[in-house]
Structures are given as C-alpha cells and as structure tokens.
C-alpha positions as semicolon CSV with decimal commas, in nm:
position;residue;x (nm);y (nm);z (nm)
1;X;9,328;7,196;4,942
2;X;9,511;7,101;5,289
3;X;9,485;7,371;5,534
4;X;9,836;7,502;5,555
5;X;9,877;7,395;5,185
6;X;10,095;7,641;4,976
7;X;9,897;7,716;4,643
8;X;10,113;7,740;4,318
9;X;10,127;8,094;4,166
10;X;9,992;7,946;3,863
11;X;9,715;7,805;3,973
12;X;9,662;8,142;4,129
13;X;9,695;8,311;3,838
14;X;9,500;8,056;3,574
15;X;9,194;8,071;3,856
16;X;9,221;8,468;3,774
17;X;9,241;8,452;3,426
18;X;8,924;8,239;3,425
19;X;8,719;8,376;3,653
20;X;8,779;8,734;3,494
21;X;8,760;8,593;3,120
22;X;9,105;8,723;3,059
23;X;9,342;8,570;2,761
24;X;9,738;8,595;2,802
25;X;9,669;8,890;2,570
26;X;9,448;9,116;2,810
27;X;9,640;8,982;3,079
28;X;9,967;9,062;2,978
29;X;9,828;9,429;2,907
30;X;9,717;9,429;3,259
31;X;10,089;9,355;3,387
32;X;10,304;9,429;3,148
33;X;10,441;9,067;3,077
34;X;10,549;8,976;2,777
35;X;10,232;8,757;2,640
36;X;10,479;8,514;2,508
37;X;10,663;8,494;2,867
38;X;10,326;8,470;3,053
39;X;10,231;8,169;2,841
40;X;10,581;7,986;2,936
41;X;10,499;8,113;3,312
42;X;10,141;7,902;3,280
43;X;10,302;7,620;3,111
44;X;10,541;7,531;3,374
45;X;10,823;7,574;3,125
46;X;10,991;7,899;3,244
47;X;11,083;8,032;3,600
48;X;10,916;8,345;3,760
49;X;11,121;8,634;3,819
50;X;11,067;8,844;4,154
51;X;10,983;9,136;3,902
52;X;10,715;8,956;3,706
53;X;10,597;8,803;4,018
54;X;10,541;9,181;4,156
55;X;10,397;9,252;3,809
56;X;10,134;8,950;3,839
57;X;10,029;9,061;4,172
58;X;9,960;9,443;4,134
59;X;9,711;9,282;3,801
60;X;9,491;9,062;4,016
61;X;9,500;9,349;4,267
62;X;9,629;9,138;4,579
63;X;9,817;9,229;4,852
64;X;10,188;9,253;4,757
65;X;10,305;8,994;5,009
66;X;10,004;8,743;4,938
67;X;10,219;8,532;4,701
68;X;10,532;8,540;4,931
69;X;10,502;8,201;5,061
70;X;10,418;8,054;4,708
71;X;10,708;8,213;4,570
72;X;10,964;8,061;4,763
73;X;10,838;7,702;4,659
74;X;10,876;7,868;4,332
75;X;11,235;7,912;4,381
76;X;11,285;7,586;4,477
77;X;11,098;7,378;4,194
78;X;11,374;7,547;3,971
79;X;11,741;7,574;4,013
80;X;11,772;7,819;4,237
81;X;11,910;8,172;4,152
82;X;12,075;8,497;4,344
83;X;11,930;8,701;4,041
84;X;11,568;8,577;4,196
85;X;11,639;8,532;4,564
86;X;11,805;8,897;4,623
87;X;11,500;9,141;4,516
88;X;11,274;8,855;4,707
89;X;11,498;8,895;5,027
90;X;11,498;9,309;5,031
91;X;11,116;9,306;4,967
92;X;11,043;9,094;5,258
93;X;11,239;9,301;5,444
94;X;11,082;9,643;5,319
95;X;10,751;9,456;5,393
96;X;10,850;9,304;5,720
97;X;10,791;8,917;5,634
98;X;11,031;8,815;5,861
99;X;10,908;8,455;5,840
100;X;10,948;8,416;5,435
101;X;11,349;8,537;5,504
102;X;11,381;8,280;5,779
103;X;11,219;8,034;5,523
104;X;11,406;8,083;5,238
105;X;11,735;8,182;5,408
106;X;11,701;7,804;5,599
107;X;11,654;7,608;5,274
108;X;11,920;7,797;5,068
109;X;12,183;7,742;5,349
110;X;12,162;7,372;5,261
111;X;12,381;7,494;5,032
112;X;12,687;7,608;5,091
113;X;12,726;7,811;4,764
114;X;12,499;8,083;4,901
115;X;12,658;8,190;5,228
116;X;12,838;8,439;5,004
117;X;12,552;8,565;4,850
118;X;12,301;8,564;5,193
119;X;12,569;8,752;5,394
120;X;12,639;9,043;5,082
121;X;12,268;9,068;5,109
122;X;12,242;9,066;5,492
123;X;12,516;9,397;5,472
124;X;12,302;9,542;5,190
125;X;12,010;9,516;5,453
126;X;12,224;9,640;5,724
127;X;12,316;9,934;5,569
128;X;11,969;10,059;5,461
129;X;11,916;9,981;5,851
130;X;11,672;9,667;5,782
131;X;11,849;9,560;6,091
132;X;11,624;9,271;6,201
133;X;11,588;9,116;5,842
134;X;11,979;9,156;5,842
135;X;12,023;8,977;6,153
136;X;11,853;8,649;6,043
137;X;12,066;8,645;5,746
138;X;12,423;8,739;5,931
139;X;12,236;8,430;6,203
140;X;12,218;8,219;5,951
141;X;12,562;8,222;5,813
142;X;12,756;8,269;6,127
143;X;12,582;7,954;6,226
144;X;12,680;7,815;5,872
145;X;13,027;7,891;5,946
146;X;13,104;7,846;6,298
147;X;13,363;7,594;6,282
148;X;13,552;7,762;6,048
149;X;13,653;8,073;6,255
150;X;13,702;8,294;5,940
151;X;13,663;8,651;5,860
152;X;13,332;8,616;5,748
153;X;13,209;8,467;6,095
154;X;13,372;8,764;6,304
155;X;13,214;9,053;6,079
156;X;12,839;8,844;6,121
157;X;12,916;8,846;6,499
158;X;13,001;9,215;6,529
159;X;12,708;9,297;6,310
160;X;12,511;9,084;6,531
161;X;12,601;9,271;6,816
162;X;12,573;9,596;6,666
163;X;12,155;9,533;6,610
164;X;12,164;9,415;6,959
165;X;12,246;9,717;7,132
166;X;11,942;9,823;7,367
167;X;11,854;10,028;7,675
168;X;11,944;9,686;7,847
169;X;12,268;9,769;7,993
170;X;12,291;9,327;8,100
171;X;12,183;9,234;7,772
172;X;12,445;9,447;7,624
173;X;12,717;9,344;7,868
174;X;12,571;8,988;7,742
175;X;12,607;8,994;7,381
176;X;12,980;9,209;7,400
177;X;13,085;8,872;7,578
178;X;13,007;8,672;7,287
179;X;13,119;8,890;7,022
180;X;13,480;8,985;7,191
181;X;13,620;8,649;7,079
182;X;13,583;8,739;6,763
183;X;13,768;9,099;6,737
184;X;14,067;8,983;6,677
185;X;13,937;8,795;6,326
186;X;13,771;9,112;6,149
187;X;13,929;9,294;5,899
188;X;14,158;9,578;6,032
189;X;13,907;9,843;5,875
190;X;13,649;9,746;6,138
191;X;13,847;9,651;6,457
192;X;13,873;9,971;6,612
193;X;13,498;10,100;6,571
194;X;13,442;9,712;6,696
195;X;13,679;9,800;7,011
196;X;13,480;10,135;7,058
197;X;13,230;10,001;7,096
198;X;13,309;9,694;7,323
199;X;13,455;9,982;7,551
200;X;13,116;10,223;7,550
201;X;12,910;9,882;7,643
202;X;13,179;9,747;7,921
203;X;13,164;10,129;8,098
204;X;12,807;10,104;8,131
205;X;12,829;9,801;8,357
206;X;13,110;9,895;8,493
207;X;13,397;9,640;8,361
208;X;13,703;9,840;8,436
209;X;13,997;9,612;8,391
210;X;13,849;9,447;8,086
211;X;13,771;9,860;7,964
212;X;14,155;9,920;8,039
213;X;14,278;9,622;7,821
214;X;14,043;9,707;7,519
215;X;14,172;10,061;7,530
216;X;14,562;9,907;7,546
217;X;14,481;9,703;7,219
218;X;14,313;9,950;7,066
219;X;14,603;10,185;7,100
220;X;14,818;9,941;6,968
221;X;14,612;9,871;6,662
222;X;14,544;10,286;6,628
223;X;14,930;10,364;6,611
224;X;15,011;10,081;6,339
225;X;14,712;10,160;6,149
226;X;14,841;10,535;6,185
227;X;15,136;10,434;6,024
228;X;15,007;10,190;5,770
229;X;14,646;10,282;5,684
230;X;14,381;9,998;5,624
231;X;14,235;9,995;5,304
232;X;13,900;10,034;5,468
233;X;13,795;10,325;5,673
234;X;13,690;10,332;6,040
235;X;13,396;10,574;6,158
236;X;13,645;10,848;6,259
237;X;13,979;10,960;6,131
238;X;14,247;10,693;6,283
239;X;14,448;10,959;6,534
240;X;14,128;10,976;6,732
241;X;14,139;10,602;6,851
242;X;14,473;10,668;6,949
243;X;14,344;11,002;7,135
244;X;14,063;10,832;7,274
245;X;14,220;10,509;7,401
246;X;14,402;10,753;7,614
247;X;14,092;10,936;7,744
248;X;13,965;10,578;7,814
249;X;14,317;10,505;8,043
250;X;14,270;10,795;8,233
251;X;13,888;10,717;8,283
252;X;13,976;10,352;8,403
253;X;14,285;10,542;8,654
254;X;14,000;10,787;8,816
255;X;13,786;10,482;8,864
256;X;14,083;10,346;9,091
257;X;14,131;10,699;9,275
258;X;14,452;10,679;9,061
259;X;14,462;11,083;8,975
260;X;14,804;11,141;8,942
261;X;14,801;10,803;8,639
262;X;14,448;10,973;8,551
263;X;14,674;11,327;8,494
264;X;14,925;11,125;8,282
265;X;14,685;11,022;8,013
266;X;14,542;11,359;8,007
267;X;14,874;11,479;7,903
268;X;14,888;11,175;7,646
269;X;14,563;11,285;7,488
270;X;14,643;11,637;7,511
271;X;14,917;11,622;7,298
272;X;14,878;11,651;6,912
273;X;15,192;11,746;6,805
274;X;15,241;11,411;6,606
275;X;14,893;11,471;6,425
276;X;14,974;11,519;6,050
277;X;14,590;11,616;5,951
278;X;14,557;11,956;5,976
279;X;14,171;12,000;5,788
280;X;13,924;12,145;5,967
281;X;13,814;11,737;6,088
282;X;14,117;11,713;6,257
283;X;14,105;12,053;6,420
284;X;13,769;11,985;6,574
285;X;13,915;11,667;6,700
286;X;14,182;11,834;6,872
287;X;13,972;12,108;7,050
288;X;13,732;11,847;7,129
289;X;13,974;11,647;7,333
290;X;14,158;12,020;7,461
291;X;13,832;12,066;7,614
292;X;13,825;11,699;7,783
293;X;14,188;11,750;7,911
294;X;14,113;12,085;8,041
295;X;13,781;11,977;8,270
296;X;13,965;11,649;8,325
297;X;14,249;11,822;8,488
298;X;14,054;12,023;8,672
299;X;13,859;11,769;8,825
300;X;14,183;11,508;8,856
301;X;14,330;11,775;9,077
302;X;14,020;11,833;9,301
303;X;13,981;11,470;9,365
304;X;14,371;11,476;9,397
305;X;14,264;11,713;9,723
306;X;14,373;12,038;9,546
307;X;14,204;12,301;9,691
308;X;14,312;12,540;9,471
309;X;14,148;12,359;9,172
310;X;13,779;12,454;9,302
311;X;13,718;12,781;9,202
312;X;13,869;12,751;8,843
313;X;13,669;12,446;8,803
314;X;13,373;12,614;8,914
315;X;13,434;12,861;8,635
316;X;13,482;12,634;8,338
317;X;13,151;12,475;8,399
318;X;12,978;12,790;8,446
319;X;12,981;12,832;8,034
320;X;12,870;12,428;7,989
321;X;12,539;12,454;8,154
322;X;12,483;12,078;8,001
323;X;12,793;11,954;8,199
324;X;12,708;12,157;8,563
325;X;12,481;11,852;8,723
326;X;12,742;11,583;8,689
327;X;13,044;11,863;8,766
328;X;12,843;11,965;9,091
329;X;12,802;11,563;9,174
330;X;13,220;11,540;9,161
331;X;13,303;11,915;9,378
332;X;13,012;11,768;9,659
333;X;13,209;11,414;9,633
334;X;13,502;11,603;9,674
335;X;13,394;11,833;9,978
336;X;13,264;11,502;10,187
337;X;13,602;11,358;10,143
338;X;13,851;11,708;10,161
339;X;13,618;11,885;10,383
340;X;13,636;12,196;10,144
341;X;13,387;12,494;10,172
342;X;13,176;12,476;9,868
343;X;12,867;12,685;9,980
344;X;12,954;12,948;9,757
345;X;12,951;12,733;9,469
346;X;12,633;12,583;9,524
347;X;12,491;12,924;9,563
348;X;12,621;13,007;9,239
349;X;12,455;12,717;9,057
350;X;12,152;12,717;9,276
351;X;11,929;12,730;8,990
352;X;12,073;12,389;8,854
353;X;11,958;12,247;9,199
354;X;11,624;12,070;9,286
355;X;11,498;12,322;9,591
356;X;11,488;12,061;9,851
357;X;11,803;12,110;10,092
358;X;11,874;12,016;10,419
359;X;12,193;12,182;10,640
360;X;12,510;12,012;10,723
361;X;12,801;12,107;10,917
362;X;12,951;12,152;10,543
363;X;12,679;12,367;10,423
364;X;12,306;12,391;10,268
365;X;12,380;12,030;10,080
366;X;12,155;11,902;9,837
367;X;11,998;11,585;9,918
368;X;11,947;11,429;9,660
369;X;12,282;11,525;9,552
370;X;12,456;11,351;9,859
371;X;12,205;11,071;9,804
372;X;12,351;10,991;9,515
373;X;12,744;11,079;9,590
374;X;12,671;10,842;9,910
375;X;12,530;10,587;9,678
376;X;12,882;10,571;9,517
C-alpha cells in the first residue's frame, strides 16, 4: 500500500479475522454484531454504522480513533447519511480529531443539503462546550452561506465570536468588528446577550462612542422585547438589559467627565417602579443595580468636585473590601484635580495600600497609586 493510503475497514477487519482464525460467528460474539450483518459488512453489500464501527474496533482491541480516517471514505462510498455522520462528528470531537471533522465537514458541504444538519450539530457541540470542534462546523457553513446574509449566517458568526473570546483584549476588539454586522440578522432571542457582549469587549479597548450606540440599541430592543417577549430566552430576565443599557450610558458619560449626564442614567437605572417581576430573580436584580447607583452617585458627585461626597463615599466602601483599590484610585484622582484633603482616608485604608509612600504637599500619597491615576 501507498504511504498515505487510506485502508478499507474491511480489509482491516478480514486481515483480523484471518490472522486470529475467527469465523463471522466468534467474531460477531466478540462485538456484538449481528453475524448475519457482519457478513453483509464483509461483502461490500451493506453500509457501516458509527455504532458497529465502534463495536468492530473495541473487538480487534485498537485504538478507538484508528479507523477514523477509513470511516469517512466509508461514508462516502455509500449515500451519505446524518444518521451516520452525527455520532461520527461528536466522537471526533470527544476524542479531539479535529482533522477527521475538517475532512468530513469539507466533503459533505459539497452539498448543500447538509448545512442544516452540520450547523444543528455544530450547536449540539457548542452547548456541551466542544467549542473548537463547533467552530469548524459553524466555519464551514457561514462560509457556505455567506452570500446569502440569512439568519443562519448571523447566529454562526456570533457563535464564532463567542469561542473567540481570549485574554487578547486586540484580538477580541478584532473579531467583535466582524461579527457586529451581523447583529442585526439573529433572531431576537439572542440579540441582546449578542449586544452584551459586543459592549463588555468594546470597554476593554476602550471604544466609547461605538459602547454608547450599542447600549442605545440595546435599550431599544430591551423595551419592545419587554413589551412583546421573544419566544426564545436571553441569559438574564429582559428588564435587566434595559437596566443595564443605562448603567452602560452613564459609564460612557463619566468617560467624557460628563457627571451631571453620568447622574441622569443613574437615576434611569435606579428606578424600578415599571418592573412587573417581583420573584426573588428580580429582587436581586434590583438591589444589585441599588448598590451600583448608590457607589455611582457617590463617586459622580466627587468627580463632580463635591466635597461633601468624600467621607460618605469613604464609608460605603469600607464594607466592600473587594471594591476599596479601584474606589481609592477615583478619591486620589479626585484630590489631584479638587485639591481635597484625603490623608485621613488613606490612613483609614492603609492596610489596602502597598507600604511604599512618598510625601506630597497633598499628603503621604501612594506611588504607585498616583502612578497609575497619572497614567490616566
């Protein structure tokens, strides 16, 4: 044989038979195939399922991927079928043979019959987090599909760009760009998770007008939807997309140094008074984003040049030891700019402090601390 020559699982499995001195009797005791089904196998005159294919391999005590490559010839030399190709697919992606799903998927998209089948199989994958096996098959068929800018093509994208999200803050920014042509195709059930996270990838890098236009449509979607429910469901009960598109407009007016438009939205998303959900869900929702509002307003005022705001902001983050670094960062940012006496408060949270300080006319400052604030 060739090198790089696919054997046939029969001649595999006739080689076995005679080397071992087995009859389709013995054999089919050994793997539990019907005798009278194993001779059709041998004969040519019946396909292989991916279960008897399994079965065949445990007998002759191979490796369970070590007829892979054969078995997608196998496919082929018979009309092709989903009932075969599906278990195939999910194995090779339990097993990690990436490279039999990338062969099989390429043949099979020949046809245009199976991009249904590939991409219902590609969300099976996705959703038993088989993300990279998933991703060739949702590549495949967006690829398949790409002229036809359907529905299909926009929920491959976003499930594309889901797998691709990575400690690379570029790459990220890199593949939101390609999916956020798409948004407006998917299925209302998965726009506003989709718009999520667009926003949560654009604030990493810093994207602030494009941030403050995601959160405007996805308040506009959130409110309709409120009112007329999808028939899917997003990741979180609908009223907190229309909550947290606020949150997201008052983030996007403290980038600008707008506090007072910052203070606006905080009332917006402090308001639930038109929340008809009262479960224990939606009350955690609600206190979540009381709790926002309250440090928000706090800190909108201090950067507003409210003195007065200092000391009861210093108090609220006293009992959120997780939240005192980054609250200490805004009251020194805040002191640089208002000249306000904070050398009471950075005793107080001394212990939250790396120990090496240097004096300033303001006070034993932190330096890493005004490293960092100078830095912004």
């Amino acid at each position: 044989m060739e090198p790089g020559a696919i054997v046939k699982i029969r001649d595999v499995l006739q080689n076995y038979m005679k080397q071992h001195e087995l009859n389709y009797a013995r054999f089919s005791s050994l793997s539990g195939v019907n005798q009278g089904t194993l001779s059709r196998i041998i004969q040519g005159k019946t396909p292989i399922s991916f279960r008897q294919l399994e079965a065949i391999t445990r007998a002759m005590e191979l490796p369970a991927d070590s007829l892979f490559d054969s078995y997608i010839e196998e496919c082929f030399a018979y009309p092709t079928s989903v009932r075969r190709i599906r278990p195939f697919l999910i194995r090779c992606a339990e097993l990690g043979r990436l490279d039999c799903i990338e062969k099989m998927v390429s043949r099979l998209l020949d046809d245009l019959f199976y991009k249904t089948a590939l991409f219902e199989i590609g969300e099976e994958l996705f959703s038993n987090n088989y993300s990279e096996a998933a991703a060739l098959l949702y590549e495949h068929v967006s690829e398949s599909e790409k002229f036809q800018h359907s529905e299909r093509l926009a929920l491959c994208r976003y499930r594309l760009f889901q797998i691709s999200l990575s400690k690379d803050l570029e790459a990220n920014f890199q593949a939101a760009i390609v999916f956020e042509r798409h948004i407006q195709r998917l299925d209302e059930s998965y726009q506003l998770d989709a718009l999520k996270q667009l926003i949560d990838v654009l604030i990493t890098v810093k994207k602030w007008q494009k941030v403050d236009e995601l959160a405007v449509e996805m308040l506009k979607i959130a409110e309709v939807q409120y009112r007329r429910p999808p028939e899917g469901k997003p990741k979180h009960p609908i009223y907190f997309y229309v909550m947290y598109a606020w949150l997201i407009r008052s983030a996007v007016c403290e980038e600008r140094q707008d506090y007072k438009g910052a203070l606006r939205y905080v009332d917006k998303y402090t308001d639930n008074s038109w929340i008809k959900e009262q479960d224990d869900e939606a009350r955690r929702y609600i206190q979540q984003f009381k709790e926002w509002a309250t440090a928000n307003t706090y800190l909108y005022r201090l950067l507003s040049g409210e003195a007065e705001a200092l000391n009861p902001y210093a108090d609220y983050i006293a009992s959120r030891p997780d939240e005192i670094m980054l609250a200490l960062g805004y009251i020194v940012r805040a002191a640089l700019k208002f000249k306000y006496d904070i050398d009471e408060i950075l005793k107080r949270f001394s212990a939250y402090i790396p120990t090496f300080l240097f004096p300033s006319n303001a006070g034993d400052y932190n330096q890493a601390m005004m490293n960092a604030e100078c830095a912004q």
